[in-house]
C-alpha positions in Angstrom: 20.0 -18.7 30.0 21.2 -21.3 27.7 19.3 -20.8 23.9 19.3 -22.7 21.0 18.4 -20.9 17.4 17.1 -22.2 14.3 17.5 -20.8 11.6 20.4 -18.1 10.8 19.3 -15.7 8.1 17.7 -12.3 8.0 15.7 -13.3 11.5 18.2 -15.3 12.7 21.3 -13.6 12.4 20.2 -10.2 12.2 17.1 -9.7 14.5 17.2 -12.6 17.0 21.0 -13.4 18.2 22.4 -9.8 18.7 19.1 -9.1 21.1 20.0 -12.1 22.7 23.2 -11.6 23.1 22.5 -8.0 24.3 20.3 -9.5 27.0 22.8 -11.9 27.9 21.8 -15.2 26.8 24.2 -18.1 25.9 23.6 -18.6 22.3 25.0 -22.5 22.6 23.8 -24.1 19.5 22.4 -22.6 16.1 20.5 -25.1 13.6 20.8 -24.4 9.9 21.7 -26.5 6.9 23.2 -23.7 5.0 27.0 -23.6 4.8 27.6 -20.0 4.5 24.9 -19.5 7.0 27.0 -21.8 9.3 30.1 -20.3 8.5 28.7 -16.9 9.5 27.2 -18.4 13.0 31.0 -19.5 13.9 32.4 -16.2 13.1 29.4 -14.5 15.2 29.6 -16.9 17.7 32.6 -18.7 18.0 32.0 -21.5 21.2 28.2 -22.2 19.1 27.7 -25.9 18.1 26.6 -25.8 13.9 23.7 -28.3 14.1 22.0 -29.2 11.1 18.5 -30.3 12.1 15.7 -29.1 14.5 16.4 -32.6 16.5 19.8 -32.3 17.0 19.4 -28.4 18.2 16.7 -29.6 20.9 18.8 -32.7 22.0 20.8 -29.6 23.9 20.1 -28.8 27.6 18.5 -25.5 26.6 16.1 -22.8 28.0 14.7 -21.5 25.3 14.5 -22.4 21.4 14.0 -19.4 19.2 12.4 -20.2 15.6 13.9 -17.9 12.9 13.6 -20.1 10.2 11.7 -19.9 7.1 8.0 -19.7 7.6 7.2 -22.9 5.9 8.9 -25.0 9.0 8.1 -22.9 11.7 5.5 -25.3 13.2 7.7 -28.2 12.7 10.8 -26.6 14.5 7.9 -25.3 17.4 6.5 -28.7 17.7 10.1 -30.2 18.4 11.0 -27.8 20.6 7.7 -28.4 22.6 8.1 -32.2 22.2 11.6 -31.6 23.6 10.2 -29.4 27.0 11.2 -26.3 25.8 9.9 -23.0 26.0 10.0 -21.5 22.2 9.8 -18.3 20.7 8.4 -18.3 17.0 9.3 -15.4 14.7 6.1 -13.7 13.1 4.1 -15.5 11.8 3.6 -17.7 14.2 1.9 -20.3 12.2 1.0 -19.6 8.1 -3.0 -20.1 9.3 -4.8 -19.2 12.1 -5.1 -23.4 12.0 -1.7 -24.2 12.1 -1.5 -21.4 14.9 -3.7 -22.7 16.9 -2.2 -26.3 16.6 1.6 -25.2 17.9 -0.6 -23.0 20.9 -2.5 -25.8 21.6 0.3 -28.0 21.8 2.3 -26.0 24.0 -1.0 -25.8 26.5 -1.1 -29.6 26.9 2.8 -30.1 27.5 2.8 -27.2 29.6 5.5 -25.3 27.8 5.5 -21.9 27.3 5.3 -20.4 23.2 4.8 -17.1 22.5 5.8 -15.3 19.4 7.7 -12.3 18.1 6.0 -9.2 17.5 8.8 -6.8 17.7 7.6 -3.9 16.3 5.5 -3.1 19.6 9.0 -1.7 21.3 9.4 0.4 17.6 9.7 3.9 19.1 6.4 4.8 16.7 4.9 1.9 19.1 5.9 3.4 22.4 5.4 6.8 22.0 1.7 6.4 20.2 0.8 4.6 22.9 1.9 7.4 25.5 0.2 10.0 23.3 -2.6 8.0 23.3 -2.9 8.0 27.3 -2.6 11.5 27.7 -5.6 12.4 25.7 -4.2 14.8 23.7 -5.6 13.9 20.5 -9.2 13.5 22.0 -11.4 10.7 20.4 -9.6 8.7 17.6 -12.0 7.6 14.8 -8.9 6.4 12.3 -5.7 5.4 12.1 -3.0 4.7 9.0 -0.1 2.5 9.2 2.3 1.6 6.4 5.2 -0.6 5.6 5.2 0.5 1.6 8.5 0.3 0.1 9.3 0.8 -3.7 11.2 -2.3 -4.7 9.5 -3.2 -8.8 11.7 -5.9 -9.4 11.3 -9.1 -7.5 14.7 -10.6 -5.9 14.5 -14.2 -7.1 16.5 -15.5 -4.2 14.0 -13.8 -1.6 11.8 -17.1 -0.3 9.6 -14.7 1.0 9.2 -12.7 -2.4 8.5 -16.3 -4.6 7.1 -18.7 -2.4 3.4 -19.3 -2.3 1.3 -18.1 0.5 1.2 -22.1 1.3 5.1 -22.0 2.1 4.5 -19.1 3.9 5.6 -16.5 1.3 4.1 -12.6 0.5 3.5 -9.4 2.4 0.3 -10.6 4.4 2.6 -13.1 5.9 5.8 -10.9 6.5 4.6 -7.3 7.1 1.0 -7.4 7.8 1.7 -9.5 11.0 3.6 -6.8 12.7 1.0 -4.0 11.3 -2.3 -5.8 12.7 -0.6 -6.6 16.2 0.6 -3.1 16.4 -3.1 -1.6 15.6 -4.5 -4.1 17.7 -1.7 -3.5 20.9 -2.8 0.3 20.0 -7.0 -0.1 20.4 -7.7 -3.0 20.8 -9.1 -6.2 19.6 -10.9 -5.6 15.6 -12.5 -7.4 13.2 -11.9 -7.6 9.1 -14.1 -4.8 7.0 -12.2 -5.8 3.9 -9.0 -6.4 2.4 -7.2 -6.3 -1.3 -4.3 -8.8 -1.7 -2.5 -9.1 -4.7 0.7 -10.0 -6.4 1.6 -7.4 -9.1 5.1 -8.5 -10.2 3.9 -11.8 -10.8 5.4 -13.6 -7.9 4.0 -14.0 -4.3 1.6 -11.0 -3.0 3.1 -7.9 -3.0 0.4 -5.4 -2.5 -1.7 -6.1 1.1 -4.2 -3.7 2.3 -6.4 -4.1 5.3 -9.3 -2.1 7.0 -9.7 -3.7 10.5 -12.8 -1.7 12.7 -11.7 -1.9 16.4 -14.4 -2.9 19.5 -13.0 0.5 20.0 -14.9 2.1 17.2 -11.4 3.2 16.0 -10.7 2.7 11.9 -7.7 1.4 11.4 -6.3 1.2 7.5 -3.1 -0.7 6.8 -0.9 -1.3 4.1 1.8 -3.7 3.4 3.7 -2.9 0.3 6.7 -3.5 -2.0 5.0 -1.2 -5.0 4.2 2.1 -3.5 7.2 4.9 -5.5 5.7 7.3 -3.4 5.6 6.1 0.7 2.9 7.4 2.9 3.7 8.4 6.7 5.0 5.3 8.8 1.6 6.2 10.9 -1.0 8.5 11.0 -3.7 8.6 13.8 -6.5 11.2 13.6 -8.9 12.2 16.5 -11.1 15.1 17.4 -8.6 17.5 19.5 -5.8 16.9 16.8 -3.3 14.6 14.7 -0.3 12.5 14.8 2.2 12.1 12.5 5.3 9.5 12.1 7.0 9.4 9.0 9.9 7.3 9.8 11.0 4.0 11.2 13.4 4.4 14.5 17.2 3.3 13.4 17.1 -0.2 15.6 16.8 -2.4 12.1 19.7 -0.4 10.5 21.8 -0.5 14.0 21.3 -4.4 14.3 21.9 -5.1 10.4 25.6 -3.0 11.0 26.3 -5.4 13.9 25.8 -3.5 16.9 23.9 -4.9 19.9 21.9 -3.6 22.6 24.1 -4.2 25.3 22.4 -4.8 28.9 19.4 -5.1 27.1 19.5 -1.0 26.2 20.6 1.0 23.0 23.3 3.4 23.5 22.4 5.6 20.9 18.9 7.0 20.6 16.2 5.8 18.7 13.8 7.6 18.2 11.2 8.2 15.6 10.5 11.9 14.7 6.8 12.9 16.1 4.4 15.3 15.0 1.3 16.8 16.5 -1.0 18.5 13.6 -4.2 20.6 14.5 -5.0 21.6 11.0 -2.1 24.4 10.0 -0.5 24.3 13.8 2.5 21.6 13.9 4.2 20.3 17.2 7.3 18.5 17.0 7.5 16.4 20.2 9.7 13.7 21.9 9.2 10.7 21.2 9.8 7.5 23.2 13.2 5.6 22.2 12.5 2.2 20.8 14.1 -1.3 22.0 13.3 -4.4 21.1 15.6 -5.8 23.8 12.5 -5.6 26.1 11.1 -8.2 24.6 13.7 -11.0 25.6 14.1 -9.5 28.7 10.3 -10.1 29.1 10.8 -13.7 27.8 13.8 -14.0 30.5 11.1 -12.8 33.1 8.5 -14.8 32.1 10.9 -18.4 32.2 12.0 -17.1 35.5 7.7 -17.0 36.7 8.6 -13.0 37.3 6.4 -11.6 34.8 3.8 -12.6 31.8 5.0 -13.6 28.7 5.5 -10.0 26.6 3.1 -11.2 23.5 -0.2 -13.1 24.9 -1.0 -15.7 23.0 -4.5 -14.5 22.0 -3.3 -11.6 19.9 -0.9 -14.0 17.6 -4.3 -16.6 17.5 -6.6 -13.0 16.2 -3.9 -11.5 14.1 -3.6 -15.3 12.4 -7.6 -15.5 12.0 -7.7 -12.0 10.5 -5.0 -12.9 8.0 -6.9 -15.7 7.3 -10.0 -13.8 6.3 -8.1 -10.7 4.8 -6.8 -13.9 1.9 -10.4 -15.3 1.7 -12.4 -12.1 1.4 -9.9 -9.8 -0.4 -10.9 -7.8 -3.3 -9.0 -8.5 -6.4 -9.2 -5.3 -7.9 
């Protein structure tokens, strides 16, 4: 399948083309007005056409546009690609508002093209193998759950967009992190609504500091932190039920293994990536095996999906409730 990118930075380049590749796509034309961006799409791909504007990249005979640009253009490069009659894959977020989601959705349901968006993280091997403990019943009935991206980085990087720009332009930790945290919990028990919610910027540029308490149809608790200020990191994810615990403390290595350059070739990782699992019941701890991560799955979904073989791997209802509860988590948060 012939694919056109736009955008080639952290998403782009790092996230987006090598999975791509690794499912075998032909990555034929890669938009960005960046010269050192371009350069590094030539050396990456050296037949790709440089383009440098969403209507030039979806002037291409292509089969699928993937949006990994910055958040702030996201629904002008989807609303191309749409105009265009072509199916598009957004990066997360898919719009900066539950409005602005709903607009590109929309859109795409009255030119009957396919959009979907790009919640990774579900194929984490945290992801997979919660959701396999989760079948079996081992833990009994789950009444909470923690999960945490909390990093410890004090001083902000001035030439991070995402770190400076207003939540307007699409900038902060409720648009970045919390996206893949609230689809996760929700992929994980199901749909939730907002209890309440601190947001705040402590280093004085975009928020930094996110902290949502979603309460699942489910009954389940879920508590979830986006961070850039936490010196001391809790567990990646901890889910407590009435037969026992679980306990993730690390992310699986497929960020680190894509950022070195290596792909997941046939669409599968050929080193293991796994997250380290525990069981706790009180002082008792089980180690056990975990599920190995790949976030290849989800283009070979997408591939699936173009071809009418399978649904779409993200439904589009999930990216509309994930926007309106980061909608209300900015609206309602506590500014303590």
């Amino acid at each position: 399948m012939r694919v056109g990118i736009a955008g080639y930075g952290l998403a782009g380049r790092y996230f987006h083309a090598p999975l791509l590749k690794g499912c075998g796509y032909d990555v034929v034309v890669i938009q960005t007005s960046n010269a050192e961006r371009a350069a590094h799409a030539v050396a990456d791909f050296p037949n790709v056409k440089v383009v440098a504007t969403i209507e030039e990249l979806v002037a291409h005979e292509l089969d699928l546009v993937v949006v990994a640009s910055a958040n702030v253009v996201h629904s002008q490069h989807a609303h191309a690609a749409i105009s265009a009659g072509i199916p598009v894959v957004i990066d997360k977020p898919m719009g900066r508002t539950y409005a602005e989601t709903a607009e590109i959705i929309s859109a795409g349901e009255r030119a009957g093209i396919p959009v979907s968006t790009f919640f990774n993280r579900r194929w984490d091997s945290d992801a997979l193998t919660i959701k396999k403990v989760l079948a079996s019943g081992v833990l009994g009935t789950i009444h909470r759950m923690d999960s945490r991206f909390e990093r410890f980085r004090p001083e902000l990087n001035t030439k991070s967009w995402r770190e400076n720009m207003s939540a307007a332009d699409g900038g902060g930790q409720l648009l970045d992190l919390q996206p893949h945290l609230i689809s996760t919990a929700l992929d994980w028990f199901g749909k939730a609504e907002l209890v309440t919610s601190t947001v705040r910027a402590i280093r004085g540029g975009a928020d930094d500091d996110a902290v949502l308490v979603l309460k699942h149809d489910s009954g389940v608790l879920s508590i979830l932190s986006a961070s850039a200020v936490v010196g001391a990191p809790g567990p990646r994810v901890r889910i407590l039920g009435s037969k026992g615990a679980l306990v993730i403390n690390d992310l699986d290595p497929q960020e680190e293994l894509l950022r070195s350059g290596k792909i997941p070739t046939g669409g599968k990782w050929d080193v293991p990536t796994k997250s380290t699992t525990f069981i706790y019941r009180g002082s008792e701890v089980e180690e056990i095996v975990g599920e190995d991560g790949n976030y290849a799955m989800f283009y070979t979904l997408v591939a699936g999906a173009i071809e009418g073989k399978n649904p779409w791997p993200i439904p589009n209802e999930d990216a509309l409730l994930v926007a309106s509860l980061i909608d209300q988590a900015r609206e309602n948060a506590l500014h303590v």
